[in-house]
N, C-alpha and C positions, 0 to 999 in steps of 0.2 A: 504494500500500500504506500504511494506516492503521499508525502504532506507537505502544504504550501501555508504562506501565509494568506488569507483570506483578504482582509484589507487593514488600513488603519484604525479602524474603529476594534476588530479583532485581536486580541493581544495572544491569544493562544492559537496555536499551530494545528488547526483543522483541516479534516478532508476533505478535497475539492466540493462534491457533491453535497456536502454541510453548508460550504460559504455560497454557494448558488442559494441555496433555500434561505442563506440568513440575509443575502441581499435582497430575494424577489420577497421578504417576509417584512425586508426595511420597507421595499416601495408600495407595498399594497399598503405598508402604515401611514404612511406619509402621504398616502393618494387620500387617505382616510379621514386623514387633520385636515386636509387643503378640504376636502368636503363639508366635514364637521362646520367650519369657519365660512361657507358659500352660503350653506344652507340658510340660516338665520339673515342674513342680509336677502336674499332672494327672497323668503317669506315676508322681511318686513317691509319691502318691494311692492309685492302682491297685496300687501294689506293697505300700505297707502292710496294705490291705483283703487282698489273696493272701495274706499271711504272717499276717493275723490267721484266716481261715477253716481255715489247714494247722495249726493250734495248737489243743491240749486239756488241759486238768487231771484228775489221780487224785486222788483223796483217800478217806480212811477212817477208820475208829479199829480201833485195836491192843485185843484184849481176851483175858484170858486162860480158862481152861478152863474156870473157873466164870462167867463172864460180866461179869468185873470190870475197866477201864480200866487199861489198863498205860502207867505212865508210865516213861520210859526207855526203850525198848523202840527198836531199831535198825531199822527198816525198807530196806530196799533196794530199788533197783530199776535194773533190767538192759534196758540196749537191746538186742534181740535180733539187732541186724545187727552193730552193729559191739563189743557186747560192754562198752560202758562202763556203770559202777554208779554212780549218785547214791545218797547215804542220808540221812536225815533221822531225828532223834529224837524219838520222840512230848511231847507234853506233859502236863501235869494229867491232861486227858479222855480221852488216848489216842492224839489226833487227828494224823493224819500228811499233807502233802500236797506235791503237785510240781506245779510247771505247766512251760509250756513244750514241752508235750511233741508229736511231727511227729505226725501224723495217717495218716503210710503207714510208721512203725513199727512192730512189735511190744516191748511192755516184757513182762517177768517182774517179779510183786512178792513179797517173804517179809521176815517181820520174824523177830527174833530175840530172846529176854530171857533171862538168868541160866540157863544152856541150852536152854530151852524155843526153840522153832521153830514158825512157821506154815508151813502147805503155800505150795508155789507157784501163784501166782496170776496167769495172762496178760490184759493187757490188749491187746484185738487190733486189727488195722487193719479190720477189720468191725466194730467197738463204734465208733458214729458218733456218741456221746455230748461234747457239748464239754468236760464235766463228769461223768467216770466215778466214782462211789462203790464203791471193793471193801473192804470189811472184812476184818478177818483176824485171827483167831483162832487163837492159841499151844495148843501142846500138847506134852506130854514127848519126849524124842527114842528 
């Protein structure tokens, strides 16, 4: 029986057919780690891209009965499961918006100015828009 040295990492005088298996046993380890280390990063890859897809924005302008930009103007809007209200106040132009918002929700929207009220406005889980525009327009109560 011939004996060689295997490699550096081998300090003892092994037979060839030994150092073969303890190298092809380093690389399947090492293919192993580089795995180990892909995995978690590629899941949490996947997970961002799902959370990005379930997410939408509303937005709009607030305008009053003659068609003029209401600034000030309380805007709300209502999850319809569990009943929480976000509100946002228009600016200059009118303009009101929310993001963030689930895609298997239903919201209600209505604004409100110096008693005046807009009707309510549902944004649905069938509106497949990633970016829904609903305007909304005040009127007396």
């Amino acid at each position: 029986m011939r004996i060689v040295a295997c490699s550096s990492l081998v300090t003892d005088r092994v037979p060839r057919a030994s150092c073969r298996a303890r190298r092809l046993a380093l690389q399947k380890l090492g293919c192993m780690a580089v795995c180990a280390l892909l995995l978690p990063a590629s899941m949490a890859f996947a997970q961002k891209k799902k959370e990005e897809t379930n997410v939408r924005t509303v937005q709009g302008t607030v305008t009053d009965a003659s068609g003029e930009a209401v600034n000030g103007a309380v805007v709300q809007l209502k999850n319809i499961k569990t009943l929480q209200i976000r509100s946002f106040i228009t600016k200059d132009n009118g303009a009101y918006y929310f993001h963030g918002l689930s895609t298997d929700v239903d919201y209600e929207l209505r604004a409100d100015y110096q008693g005046d009220t807009s009707g309510a406005k549902t944004l649905s889980t069938f509106d497949s828009r990633k970016t829904a525009v609903m305007n909304l327009k005040l009127s007396k109560k």
